[in-house]
C-alpha positions as CSV (number, residue, x, y, z in Angstrom):
1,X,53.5,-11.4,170.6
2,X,55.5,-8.5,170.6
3,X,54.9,-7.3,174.6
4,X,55.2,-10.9,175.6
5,X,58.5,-10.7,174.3
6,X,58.9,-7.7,176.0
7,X,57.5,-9.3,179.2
8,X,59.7,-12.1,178.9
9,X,62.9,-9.7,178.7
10,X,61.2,-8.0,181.4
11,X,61.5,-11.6,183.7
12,X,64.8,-12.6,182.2
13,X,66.1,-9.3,183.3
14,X,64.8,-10.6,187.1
15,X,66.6,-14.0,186.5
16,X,70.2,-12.3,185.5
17,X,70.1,-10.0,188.5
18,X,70.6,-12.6,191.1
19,X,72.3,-10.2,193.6
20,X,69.7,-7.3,192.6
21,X,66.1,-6.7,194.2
22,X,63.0,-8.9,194.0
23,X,59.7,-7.6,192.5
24,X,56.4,-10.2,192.5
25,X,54.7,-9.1,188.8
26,X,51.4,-10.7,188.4
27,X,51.5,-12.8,185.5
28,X,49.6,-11.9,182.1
29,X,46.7,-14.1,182.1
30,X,45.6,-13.5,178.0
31,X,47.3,-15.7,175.6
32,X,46.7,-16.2,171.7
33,X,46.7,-19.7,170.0
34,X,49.3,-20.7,168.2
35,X,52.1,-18.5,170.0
36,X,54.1,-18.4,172.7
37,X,53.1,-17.1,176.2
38,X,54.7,-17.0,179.7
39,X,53.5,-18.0,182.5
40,X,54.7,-15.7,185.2
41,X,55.3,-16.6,188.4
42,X,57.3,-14.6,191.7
43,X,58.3,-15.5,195.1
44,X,60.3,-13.1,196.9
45,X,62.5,-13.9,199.9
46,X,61.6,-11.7,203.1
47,X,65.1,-11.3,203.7
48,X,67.7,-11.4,200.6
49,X,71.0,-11.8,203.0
50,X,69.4,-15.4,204.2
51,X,70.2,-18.3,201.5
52,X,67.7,-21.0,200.7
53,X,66.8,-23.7,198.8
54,X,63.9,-23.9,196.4
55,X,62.3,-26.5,193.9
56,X,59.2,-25.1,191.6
57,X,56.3,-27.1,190.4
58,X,53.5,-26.3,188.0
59,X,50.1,-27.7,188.1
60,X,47.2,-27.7,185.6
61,X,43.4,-28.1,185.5
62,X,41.3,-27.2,182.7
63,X,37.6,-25.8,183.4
64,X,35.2,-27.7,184.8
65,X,37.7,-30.5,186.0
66,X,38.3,-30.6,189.8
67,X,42.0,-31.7,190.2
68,X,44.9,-30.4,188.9
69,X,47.2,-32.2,186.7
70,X,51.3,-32.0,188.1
71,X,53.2,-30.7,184.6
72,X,56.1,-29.7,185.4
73,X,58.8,-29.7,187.9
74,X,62.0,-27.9,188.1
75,X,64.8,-28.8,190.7
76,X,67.9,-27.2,189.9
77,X,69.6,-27.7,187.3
78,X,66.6,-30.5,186.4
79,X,63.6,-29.3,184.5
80,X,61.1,-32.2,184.0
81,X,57.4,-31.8,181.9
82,X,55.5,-34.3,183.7
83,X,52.0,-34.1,181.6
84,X,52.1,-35.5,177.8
85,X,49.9,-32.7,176.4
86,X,52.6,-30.5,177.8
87,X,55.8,-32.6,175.9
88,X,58.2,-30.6,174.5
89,X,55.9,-27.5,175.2
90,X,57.3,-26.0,178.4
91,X,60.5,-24.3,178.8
92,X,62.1,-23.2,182.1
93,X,62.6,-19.1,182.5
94,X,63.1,-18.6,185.5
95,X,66.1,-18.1,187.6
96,X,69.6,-20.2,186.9
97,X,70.3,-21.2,190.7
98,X,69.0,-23.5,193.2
99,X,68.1,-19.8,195.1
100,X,64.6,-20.1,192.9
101,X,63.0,-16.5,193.1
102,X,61.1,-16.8,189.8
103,X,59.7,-19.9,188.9
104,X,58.3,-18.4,184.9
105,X,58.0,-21.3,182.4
106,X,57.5,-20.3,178.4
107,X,54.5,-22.5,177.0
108,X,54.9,-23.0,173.4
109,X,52.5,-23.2,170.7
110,X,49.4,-22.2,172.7
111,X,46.1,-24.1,171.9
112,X,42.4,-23.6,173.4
113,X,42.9,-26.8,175.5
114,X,45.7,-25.0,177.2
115,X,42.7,-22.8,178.5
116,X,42.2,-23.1,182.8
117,X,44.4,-22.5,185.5
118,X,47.7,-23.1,186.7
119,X,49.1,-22.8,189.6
120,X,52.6,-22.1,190.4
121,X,54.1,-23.6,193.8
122,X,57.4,-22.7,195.5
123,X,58.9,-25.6,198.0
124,X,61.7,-23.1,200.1
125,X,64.2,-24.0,202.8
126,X,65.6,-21.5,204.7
127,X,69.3,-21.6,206.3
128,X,68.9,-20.3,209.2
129,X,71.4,-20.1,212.1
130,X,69.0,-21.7,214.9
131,X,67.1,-23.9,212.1
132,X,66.4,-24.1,208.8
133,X,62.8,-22.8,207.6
134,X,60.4,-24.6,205.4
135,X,57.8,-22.2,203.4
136,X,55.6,-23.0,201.1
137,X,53.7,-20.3,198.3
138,X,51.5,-20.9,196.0
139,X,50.3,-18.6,193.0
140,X,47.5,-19.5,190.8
141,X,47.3,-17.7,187.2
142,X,43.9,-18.0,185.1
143,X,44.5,-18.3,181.6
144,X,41.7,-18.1,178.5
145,X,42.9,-18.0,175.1
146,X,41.9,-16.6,172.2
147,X,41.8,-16.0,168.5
148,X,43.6,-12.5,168.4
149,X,44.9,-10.6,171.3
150,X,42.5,-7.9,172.9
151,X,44.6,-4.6,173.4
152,X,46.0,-3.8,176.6
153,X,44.2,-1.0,178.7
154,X,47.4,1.1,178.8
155,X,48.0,1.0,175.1
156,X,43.9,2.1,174.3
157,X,44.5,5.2,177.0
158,X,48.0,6.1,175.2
159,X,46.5,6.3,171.7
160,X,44.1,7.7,172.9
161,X,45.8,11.2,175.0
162,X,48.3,10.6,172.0
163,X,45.0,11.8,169.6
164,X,44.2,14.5,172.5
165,X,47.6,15.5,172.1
166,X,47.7,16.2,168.6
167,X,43.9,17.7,168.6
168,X,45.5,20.5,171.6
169,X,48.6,21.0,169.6
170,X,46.6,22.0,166.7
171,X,44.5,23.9,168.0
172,X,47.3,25.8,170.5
173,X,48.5,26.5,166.5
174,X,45.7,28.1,165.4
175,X,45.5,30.4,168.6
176,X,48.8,31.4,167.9
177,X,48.4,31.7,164.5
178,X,45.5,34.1,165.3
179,X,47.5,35.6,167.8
180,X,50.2,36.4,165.0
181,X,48.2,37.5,162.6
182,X,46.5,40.2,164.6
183,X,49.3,41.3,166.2
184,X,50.9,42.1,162.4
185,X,47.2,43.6,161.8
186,X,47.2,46.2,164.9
187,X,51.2,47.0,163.9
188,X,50.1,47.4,160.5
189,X,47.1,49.5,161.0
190,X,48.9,51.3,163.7
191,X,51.9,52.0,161.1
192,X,49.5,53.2,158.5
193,X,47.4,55.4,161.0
194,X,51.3,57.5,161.9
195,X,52.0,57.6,158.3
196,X,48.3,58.9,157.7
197,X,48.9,61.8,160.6
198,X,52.4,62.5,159.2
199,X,50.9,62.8,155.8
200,X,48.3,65.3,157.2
201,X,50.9,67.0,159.3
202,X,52.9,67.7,156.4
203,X,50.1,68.7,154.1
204,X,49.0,71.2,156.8
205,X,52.7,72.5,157.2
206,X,52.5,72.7,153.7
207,X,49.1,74.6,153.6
208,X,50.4,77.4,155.9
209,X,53.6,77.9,154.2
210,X,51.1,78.9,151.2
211,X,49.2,80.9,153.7
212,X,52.0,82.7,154.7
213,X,53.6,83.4,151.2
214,X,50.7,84.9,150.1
215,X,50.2,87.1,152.8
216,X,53.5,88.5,152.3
């Protein structure tokens, strides 16, 4: 739920930039029953300095069916849901102006029957100087649902070098820890060795000074 909140901040953020750039993002194509989900969906113009036109429709068809259902169709500022089983279900989020560059739609309350494919299709006009330009794009997205959400890929690898992380980090303590430890040792032994020679330096200074007073 939480990153297709995020995802759908991630499209709003497309929606509100109407002067900014364009990106096409692949829509997710996992969604869990009895949430939310958003169906993605991105048409960029070739050329932003040329205005256009653009109406959005969604269709549906569950597996094994061979037609798809028309559920929805959005002609700014008029979004209609054109399927019953979709009533009240389907939200328009994508962008605020007859410019349509993202077509998105938020399907509520996500069941198994909302399983199959959709597919997403921009109706553009082009004002052109000479003439205008009709285009046409369609975008499919293949949905399954299911009872929990599988984790994403990229979350499993970041846990995962997160644990790697930790494991080096350790262990880069230890070395250094070692490290430390002998270093003190040598400066120790090495301190103890001088005051050893001074000790025997002095006893044999000491030793001839005997020598030499009883000699005398």
């Amino acid at each position: 739920m939480i990153f297709h909140l995020s995802f759908l901040a991630a499209f709003s953020l497309f929606v509100c930039q109407c002067d900014g750039g364009c990106a096409e993002v692949d829509s997710m194509t996992e969604a869990v029953a009895g949430e939310g989900f958003l169906l993605g969906c991105i048409s960029c113009k070739k050329r932003e300095e040329v205005s256009a036109q653009a109406t959005v429709d969604w269709h549906f068809r569950p597996p094994g069916d061979e037609h798809f259902r028309h559920i929805f169709h959005y002609n700014h500022p008029t979004a209609e849901i054109l399927h019953e089983d979709f009533s009240g279900r389907l939200e328009w989020q994508g962008t605020r102006n007859g410019d349509i560059q993202t077509g998105a739609v938020y399907l509520h309350n996500v069941t198994f029957n909302d399983t199959g494919t959709y597919r997403c299709t921009f109706h553009r006009t082009l004002f052109l100087s000479l003439s205008d330009q009709h285009v046409t794009v369609e975008k499919e997205v293949e949905l399954s649902v299911v009872v929990v959400a599988n984790r994403e890929l990229t979350a499993v690898i970041a846990e995962i070098m997160m644990y790697v992380l930790i494991v080096f980090l350790q262990l880069w303590l230890i070395v250094v820890l070692v490290y430390c430890y002998r270093k003190v040792w040598d400066e120790h032994e090495a301190r103890e060795a001088r005051k050893a020679l001074k000790a025997q330096a002095a006893l044999l200074e000491s030793k001839d000074n005997c020598d030499g007073v009883q000699l005398e």
